[in-house]
C-alpha positions, 0 to 999 in steps of 0.5 A, a space after each residue: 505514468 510515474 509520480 514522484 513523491 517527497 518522502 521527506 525534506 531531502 528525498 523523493 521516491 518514484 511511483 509507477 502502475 500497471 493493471 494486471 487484471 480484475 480479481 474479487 475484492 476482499 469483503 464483497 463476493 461476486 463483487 471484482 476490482 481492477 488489481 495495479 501492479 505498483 511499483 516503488 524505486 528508490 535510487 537503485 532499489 525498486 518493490 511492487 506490490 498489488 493495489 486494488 482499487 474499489 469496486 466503484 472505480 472499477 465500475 466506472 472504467 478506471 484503467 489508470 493511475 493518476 498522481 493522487 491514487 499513486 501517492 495513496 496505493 503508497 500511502 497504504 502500502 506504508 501502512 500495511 508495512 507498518 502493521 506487519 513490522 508488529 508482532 501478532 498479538 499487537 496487530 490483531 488488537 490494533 485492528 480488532 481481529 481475534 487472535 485465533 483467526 487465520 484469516 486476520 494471520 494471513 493478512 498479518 503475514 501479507 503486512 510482513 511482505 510490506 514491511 520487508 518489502 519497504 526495508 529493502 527501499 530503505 525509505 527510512 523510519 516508516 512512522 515518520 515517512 507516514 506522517 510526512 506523507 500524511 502531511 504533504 499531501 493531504 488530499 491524497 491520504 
């Protein structure tokens, strides 16, 4: 199932998922979330990246996607985009990491893939598209 999300007044982009298996989350060992392979096209151009959804969910059964969690997994993708299009120094103080971390520069560079990644859609100004989205559909962000 694909959802199409308005970017902003002119344009839409399309979202799409696909479950790819279960990995151990992030801050929970021994705990294990269903991981999507999320796909954005926009025009020609399309990017995947990894969504996991919450333990909870993955608990439950939830092997899909639904509108509101696509408009979310992009809404995050956006903001990991965002974060990565930071130097270091700004990023670890924006989110409270020590800048001596490799853990906090490994997800810097995971933020950097984002921010490449959202480049190559040519969605335009991400603050912007963020905010829109943030705006448009509030009870998905």
């Amino acid at each position: 199932m694909a959802t199409k999300i308005q970017i902003n007044d002119e344009e839409s982009i399309e979202v799409s998922s696909v479950l790819t298996g279960m990995e151990e989350g992030f801050s929970a060992p021994r705990q294990y979330n269903n991981v999507f392979a999320v796909t954005v096209t926009n025009g020609g151009m399309a990017e995947t990246f990894d969504y996991h959804i919450s333990t909870h969910d993955t608990q439950n059964g939830k092997k899909a996607l639904a509108d509101e969690d696509h408009i979310y997994a992009f809404y995050c993708f956006l903001e990991d985009a965002i974060s990565g299009s930071q130097s270091f120094e700004e990023f670890c103080d924006e989110l409270g990491y020590d800048e001596d971390s490799r853990k906090a520069e490994k997800i810097w560079k995971a933020c950097q893939e984002a921010t490449q990644k959202a480049d190559n859609l040519s969605i335009g100004d991400l603050y912007q598209v963020s905010n829109y989205i943030q705006e448009k559909y509030p009870d998905a962000v």
